[in-house]
C-alpha positions as a Markdown table, in Angstrom:
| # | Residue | x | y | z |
|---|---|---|---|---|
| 1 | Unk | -27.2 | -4.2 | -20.3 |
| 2 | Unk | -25.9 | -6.9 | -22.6 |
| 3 | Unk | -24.5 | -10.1 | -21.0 |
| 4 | Unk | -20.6 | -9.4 | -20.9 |
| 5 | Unk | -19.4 | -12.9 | -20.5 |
| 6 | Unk | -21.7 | -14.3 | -23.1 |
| 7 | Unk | -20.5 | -11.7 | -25.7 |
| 8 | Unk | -16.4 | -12.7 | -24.8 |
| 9 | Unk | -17.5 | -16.5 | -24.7 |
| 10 | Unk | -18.9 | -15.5 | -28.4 |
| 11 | Unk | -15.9 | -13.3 | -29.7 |
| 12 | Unk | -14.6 | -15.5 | -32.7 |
| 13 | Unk | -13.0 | -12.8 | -35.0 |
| 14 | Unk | -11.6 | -9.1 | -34.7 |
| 15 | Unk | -14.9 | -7.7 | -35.7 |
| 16 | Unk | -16.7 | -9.6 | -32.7 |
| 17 | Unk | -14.1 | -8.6 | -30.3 |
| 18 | Unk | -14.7 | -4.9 | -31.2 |
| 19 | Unk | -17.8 | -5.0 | -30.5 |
| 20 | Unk | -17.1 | -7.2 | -27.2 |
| 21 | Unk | -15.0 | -3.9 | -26.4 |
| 22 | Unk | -17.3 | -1.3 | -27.2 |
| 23 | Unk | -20.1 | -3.6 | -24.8 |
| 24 | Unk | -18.1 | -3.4 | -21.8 |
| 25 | Unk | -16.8 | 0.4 | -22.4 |
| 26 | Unk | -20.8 | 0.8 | -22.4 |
| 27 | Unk | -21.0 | -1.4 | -19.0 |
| 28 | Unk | -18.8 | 0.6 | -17.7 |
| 29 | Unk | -20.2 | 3.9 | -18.5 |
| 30 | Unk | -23.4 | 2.8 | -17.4 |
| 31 | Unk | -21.8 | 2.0 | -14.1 |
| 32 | Unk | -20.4 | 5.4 | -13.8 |
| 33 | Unk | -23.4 | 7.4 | -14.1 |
| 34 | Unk | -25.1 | 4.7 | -11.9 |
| 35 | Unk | -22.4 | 5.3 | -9.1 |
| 36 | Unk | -22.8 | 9.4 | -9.5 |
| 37 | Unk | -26.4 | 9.1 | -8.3 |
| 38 | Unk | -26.3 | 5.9 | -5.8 |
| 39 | Unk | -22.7 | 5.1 | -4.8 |
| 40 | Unk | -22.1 | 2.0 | -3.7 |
| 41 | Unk | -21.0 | 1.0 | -0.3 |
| 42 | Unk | -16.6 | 2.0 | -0.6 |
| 43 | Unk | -15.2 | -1.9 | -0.4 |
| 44 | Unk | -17.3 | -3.7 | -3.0 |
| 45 | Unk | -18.7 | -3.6 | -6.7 |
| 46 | Unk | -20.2 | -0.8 | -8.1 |
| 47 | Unk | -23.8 | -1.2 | -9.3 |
| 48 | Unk | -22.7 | -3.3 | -12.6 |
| 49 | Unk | -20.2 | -5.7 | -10.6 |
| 50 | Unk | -17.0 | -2.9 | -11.1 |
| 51 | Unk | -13.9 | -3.4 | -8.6 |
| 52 | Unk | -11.4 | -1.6 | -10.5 |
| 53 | Unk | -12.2 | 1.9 | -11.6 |
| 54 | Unk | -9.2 | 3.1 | -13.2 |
| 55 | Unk | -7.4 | 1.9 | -16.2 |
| 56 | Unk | -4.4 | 1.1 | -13.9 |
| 57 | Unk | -6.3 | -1.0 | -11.4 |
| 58 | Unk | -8.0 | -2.4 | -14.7 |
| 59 | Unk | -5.5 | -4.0 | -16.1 |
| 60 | Unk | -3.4 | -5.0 | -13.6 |
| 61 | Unk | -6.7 | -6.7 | -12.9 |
| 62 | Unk | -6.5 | -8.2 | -15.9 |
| 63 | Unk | -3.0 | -9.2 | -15.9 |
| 64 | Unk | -3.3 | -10.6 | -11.8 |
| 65 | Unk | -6.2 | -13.1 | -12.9 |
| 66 | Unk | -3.7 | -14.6 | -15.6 |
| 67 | Unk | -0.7 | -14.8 | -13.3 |
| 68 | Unk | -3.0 | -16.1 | -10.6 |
| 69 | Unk | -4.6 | -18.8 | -12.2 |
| 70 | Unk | -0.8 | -19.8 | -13.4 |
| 71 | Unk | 0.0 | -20.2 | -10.1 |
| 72 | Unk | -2.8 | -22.1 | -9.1 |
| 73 | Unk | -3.0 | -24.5 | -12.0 |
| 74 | Unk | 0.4 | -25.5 | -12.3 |
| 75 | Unk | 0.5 | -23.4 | -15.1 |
| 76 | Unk | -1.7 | -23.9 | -17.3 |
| 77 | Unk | -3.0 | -21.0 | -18.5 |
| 78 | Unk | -6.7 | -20.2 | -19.1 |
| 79 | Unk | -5.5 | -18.1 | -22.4 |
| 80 | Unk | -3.5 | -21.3 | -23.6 |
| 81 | Unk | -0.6 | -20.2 | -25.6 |
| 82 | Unk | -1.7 | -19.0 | -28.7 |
| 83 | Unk | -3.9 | -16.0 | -29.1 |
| 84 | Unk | -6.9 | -15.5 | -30.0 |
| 85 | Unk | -9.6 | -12.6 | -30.1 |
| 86 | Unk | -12.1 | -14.3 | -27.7 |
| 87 | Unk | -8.8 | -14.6 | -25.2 |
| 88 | Unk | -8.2 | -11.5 | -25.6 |
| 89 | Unk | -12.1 | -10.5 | -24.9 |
| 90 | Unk | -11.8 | -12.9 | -21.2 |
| 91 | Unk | -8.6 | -11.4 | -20.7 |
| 92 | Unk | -10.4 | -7.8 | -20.6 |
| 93 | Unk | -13.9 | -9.0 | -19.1 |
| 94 | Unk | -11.4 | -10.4 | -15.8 |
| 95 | Unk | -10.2 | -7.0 | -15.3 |
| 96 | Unk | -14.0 | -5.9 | -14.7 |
| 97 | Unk | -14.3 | -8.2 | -11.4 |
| 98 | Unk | -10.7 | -9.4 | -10.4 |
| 99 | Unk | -9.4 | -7.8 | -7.2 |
């Protein structure tokens, strides 16, 4: 499995992000077929380190990490204010392990 994090940490244009997508839709397939044979206990991370797996938990995953860290830094967000691809690739990778 390719290291998530160091792929979205990489992400510097739209072609890199695509391929930062297509990684963790792989990670997360891989966790699927992992889970069918040897499921995890209920209340933790699959095999791969999943907590949300369904596209609604997933991104309101996604979307809780940046509201929380708001909070909690005085609001300063971790995707700053302008765009980019690579904050776009962390905002996605968060929805992977955020509860």
């Amino acid at each position: 499995m390719e290291d998530l994090l160091a792929l979205a940490e990489n992400v510097k244009d739209r072609e890199s992000f695509l391929d930062f997508v297509d990684a963790l839709a792989a990670d997360f397939a891989a966790e699927e077929r992992i889970e069918r044979s040897r499921p995890s206990v209920p209340y933790g991370p699959g095999a791969l380190g999943w907590e949300n797996g369904s596209i609604d938990s997933f991104l309101d995953a996604c979307t809780a990490a940046v509201r929380d860290t708001l909070r909690n830094d005085a609001g300063e967000s971790p995707l700053g204010e302008e765009a980019s691809w690579s904050q776009f690739a962390r905002f996605l990778l968060w929805g992977k392990h955020y509860e």
